[in-house]
C-alpha positions in Angstrom: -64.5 -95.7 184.6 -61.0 -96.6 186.1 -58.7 -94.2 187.4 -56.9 -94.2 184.5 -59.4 -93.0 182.2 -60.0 -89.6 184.6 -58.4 -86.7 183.3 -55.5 -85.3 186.1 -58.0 -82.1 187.1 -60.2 -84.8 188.4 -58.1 -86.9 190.0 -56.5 -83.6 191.6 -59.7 -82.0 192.5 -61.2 -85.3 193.9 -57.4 -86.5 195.9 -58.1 -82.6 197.0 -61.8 -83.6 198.4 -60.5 -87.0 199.6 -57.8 -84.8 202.2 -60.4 -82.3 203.0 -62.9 -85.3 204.0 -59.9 -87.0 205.9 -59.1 -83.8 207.8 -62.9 -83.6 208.5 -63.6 -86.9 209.1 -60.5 -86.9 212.3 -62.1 -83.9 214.1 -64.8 -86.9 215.0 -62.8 -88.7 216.9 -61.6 -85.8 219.3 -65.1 -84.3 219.9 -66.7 -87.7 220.5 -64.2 -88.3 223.3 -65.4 -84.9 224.3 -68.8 -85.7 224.2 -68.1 -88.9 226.3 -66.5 -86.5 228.8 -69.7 -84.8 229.1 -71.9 -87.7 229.9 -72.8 -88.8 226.1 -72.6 -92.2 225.2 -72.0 -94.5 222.0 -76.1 -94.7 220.8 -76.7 -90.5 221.3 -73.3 -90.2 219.2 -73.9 -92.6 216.5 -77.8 -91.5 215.9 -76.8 -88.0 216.0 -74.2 -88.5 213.6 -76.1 -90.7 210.9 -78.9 -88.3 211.1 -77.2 -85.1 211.0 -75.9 -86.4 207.3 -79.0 -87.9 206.2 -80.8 -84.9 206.5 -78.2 -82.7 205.4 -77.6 -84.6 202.2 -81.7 -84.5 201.5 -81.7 -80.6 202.4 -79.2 -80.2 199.9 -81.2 -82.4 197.5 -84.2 -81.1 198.2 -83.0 -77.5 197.7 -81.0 -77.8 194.6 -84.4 -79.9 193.0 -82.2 -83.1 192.7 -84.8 -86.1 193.0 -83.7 -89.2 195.4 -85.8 -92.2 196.3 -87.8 -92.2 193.3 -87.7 -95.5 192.0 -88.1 -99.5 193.4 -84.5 -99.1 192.4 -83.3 -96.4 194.3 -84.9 -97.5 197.4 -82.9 -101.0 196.8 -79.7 -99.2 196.0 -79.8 -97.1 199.1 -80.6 -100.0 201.1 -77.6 -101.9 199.7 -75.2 -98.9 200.8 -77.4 -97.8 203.8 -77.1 -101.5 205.7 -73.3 -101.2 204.9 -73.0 -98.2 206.3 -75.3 -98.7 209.7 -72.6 -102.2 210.0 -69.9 -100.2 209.5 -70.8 -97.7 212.5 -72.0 -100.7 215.0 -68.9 -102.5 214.2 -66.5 -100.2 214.6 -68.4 -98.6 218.0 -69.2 -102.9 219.2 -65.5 -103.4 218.8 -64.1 -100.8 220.8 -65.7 -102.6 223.3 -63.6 -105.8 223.1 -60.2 -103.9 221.9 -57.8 -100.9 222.2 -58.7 -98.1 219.8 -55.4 -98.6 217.8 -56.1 -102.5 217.3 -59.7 -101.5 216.1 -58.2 -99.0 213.9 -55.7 -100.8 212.0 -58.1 -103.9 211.4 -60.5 -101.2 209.6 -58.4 -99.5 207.7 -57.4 -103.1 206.3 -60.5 -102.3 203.6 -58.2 -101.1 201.7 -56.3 -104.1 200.9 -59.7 -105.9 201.0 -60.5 -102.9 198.1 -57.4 -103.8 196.6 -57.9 -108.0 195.7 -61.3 -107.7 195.3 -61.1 -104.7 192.5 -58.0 -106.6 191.2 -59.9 -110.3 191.1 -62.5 -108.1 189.2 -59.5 -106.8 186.7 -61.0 -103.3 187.4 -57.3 -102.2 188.8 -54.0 -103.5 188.8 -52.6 -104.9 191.7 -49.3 -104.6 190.7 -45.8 -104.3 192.9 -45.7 -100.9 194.0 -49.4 -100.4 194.4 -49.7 -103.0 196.8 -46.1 -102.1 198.6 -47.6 -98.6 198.8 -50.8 -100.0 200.5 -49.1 -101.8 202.6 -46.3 -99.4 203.8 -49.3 -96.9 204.5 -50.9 -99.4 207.0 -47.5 -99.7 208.7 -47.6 -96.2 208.9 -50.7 -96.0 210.4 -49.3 -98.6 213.4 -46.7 -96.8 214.4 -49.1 -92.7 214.6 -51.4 -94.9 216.6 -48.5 -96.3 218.9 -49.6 -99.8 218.3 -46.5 -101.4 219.4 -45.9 -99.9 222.8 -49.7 -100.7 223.9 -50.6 -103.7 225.9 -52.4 -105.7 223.1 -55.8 -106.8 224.2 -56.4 -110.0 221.8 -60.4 -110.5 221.9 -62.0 -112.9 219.1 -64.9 -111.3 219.5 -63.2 -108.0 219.1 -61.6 -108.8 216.2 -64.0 -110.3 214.6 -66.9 -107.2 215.3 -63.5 -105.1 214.3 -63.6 -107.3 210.3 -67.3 -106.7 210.3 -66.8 -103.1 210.2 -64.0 -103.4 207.7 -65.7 -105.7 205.5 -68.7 -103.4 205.7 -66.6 -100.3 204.9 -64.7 -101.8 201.9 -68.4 -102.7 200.7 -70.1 -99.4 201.2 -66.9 -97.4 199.2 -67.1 -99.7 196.6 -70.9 -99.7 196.3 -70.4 -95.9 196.7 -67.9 -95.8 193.8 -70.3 -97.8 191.4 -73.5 -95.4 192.5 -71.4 -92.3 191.7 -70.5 -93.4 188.5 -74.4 -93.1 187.1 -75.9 -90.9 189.9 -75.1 -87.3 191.5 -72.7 -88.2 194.3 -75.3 -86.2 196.9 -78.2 -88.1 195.4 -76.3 -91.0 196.4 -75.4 -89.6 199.3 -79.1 -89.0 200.4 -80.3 -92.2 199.3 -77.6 -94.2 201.5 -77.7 -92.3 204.8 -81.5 -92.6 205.1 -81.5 -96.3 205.0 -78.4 -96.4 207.1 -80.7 -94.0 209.5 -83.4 -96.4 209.7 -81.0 -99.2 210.0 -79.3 -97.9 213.3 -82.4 -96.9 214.9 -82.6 -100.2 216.7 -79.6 -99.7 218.3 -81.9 -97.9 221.1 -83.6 -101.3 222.5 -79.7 -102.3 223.6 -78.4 -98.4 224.6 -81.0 -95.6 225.2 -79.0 -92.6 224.1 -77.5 -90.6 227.0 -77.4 -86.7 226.1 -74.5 -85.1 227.6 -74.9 -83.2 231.0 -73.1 -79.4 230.1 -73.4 -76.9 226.8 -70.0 -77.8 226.3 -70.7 -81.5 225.4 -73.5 -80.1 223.0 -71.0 -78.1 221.5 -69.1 -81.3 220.7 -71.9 -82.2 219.5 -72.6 -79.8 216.8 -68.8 -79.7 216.0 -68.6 -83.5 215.7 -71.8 -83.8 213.3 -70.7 -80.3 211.2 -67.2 -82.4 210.6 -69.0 -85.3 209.7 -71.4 -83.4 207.1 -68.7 -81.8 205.6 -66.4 -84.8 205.4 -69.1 -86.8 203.9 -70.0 -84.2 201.3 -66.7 -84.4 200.0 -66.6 -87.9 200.1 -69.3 -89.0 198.0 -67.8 -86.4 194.5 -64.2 -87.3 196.5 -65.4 -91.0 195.4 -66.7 -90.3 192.3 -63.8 -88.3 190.9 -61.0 -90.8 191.5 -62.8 -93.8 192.5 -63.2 -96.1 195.5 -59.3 -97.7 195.9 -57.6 -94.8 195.5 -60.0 -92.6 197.9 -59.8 -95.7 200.4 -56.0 -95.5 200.1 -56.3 -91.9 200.6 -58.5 -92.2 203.6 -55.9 -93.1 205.8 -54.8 -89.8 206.2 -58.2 -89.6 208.6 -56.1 -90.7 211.7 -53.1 -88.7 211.3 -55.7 -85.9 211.6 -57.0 -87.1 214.4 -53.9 -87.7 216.3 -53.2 -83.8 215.4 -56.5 -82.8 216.6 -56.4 -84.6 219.6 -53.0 -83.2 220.4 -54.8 -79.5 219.8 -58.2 -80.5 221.8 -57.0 -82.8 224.5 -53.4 -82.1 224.7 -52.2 -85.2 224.1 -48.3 -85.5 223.6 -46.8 -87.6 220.5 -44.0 -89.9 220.5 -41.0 -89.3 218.1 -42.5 -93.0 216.6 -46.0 -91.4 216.2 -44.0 -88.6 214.0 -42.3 -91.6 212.0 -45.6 -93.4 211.4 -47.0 -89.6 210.0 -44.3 -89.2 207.5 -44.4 -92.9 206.4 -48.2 -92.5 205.7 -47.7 -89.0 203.7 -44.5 -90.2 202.0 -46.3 -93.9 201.2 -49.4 -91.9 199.2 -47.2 -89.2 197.7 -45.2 -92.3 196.1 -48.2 -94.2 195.0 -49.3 -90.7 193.8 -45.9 -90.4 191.5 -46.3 -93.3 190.1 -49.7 -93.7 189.2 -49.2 -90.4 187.5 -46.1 -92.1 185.4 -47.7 -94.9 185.0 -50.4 -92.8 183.3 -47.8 -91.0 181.1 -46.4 -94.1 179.8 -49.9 -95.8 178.9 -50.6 -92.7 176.9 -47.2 -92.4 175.2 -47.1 -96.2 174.0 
């Protein structure tokens, strides 16, 4: 089912679930650079973090008598979303290594336009003028909140190409995501994703043994970072399944505007009056894209 088959409570209620998994999902960043502070390292972060939602999403399952798992199928699907997922992590944490943060960023959050032609090539949305202006104007957006042009560009093939491994991977995991939501309960799928990604990062110990941070104050990060993370995953897997994978990718990119607000609030970092630019063209580009899908809508039904 496209987006333009969901009735408008949906699509408010799940764009509602998308910006509370975006706000969630860009406390991470700040604790984790907390944590590192502390004496953790990439490994104890990344296994604590997969972990922490794989077992949270089975909890829930297990409480609420929701069966995952329980089919040849189910272990393939999950494995299809999980190894996704787990490339998606190492990606994004192998590329940091190679590039600045803001280069790494804005290469990810291209899945979105990688979304975008391959659901259009599929026909299963239009890729038509304003969508893809909208798209693009938000990734522009996005350059200028992560003060990508007044950094001192670090151009690394290997970055960039760890840095379109974890892009690819995400655009692959939402979409998978979107198609398992559309037949499955969105914490079922959930469940069955995170604990194949969990055994799919666990070999990331024979290159990193985790390194647990030194003070209770980095174990604080800790919790925070992996509470933000369950919640922001919650609502992303019904987020997903209520207005589907290219508009809750689009959506998304809300996540580091959050983060540069949080790390303003946690490690007192001072914006730039281009970083409050790059804010407004990111809020303004999805609040146009929001218009006009809505009249878009209006004038399919009325014809």
């Amino acid at each position: 089912m496209t987006s333009k088959a969901r009735p408008d409570t949906t699509i408010a209620l799940g764009t509602a679930l998308t910006i509370f998994s975006a706000v969630s999902f860009g406390l991470y960043p700040a604790a984790t650079r907390a944590i590192y502070a502390d004496g953790g390292n990439a490994s104890f972060v990344i296994l604590a973090a997969t972990f922490a939602r794989a077992i949270s999403l089975s909890l829930f399952c297990v409480v609420t008598g929701k069966k995952f798992l329980s089919t040849r199928e189910d272990i393939r699907l999950g494995a299809t979303g999980g190894l996704f997922q787990a490339l998606s992590s190492l990606g994004i944490i192998s590329a940091l290594v190679y590039l600045p943060g803001p280069v790494m960023i804005i290469i990810l959050f291209s899945h979105t336009l990688m979304l975008l032609v391959y659901m259009a090539l599929k026909k299963e949305i239009t890729a038509d003028v304003p969508t893809v202006i909208t798209t693009l104007s938000a990734l522009l957006g996005l350059s200028f909140v992560l003060n990508l042009w007044s950094i001192d560009l670090t151009y690394s093939l290997i970055g960039i190409s760890l840095a379109l491994v974890g892009a690819i991977a995400t655009a692959s995991r939402v979409y998978v995501y979107g198609k398992q939501t559309t037949t499955k309960n969105p914490a079922v799928v959930g469940a069955e994703n995170f604990l194949m990604a969990a055994l799919f990062v666990c070999p990331i110990v024979f290159f990193s043994l985790p390194a647990l941070p030194s003070t209770m104050e980095g174990y604080f990060y800790t919790v925070a970072a992996c509470l933000s993370l369950i919640a922001g995953t919650f609502a992303m897997f019904y987020g997903i399944s209520m207005i589907g994978a290219f508009r809750f990718s689009l959506f998304l990119k809300l996540e580091p505007v959050f983060t540069t607000i949080f790390s303003i609030l946690i490690v007192n970092e001072v914006l730039q009056w281009q970083q409050y630019a790059g804010i407004a063209l990111v809020i303004g580009s999805l609040v146009t894209y929001q218009t006009y899908d809505k009249i878009k809508k209006s004038k399919c039904l009325a014809s």
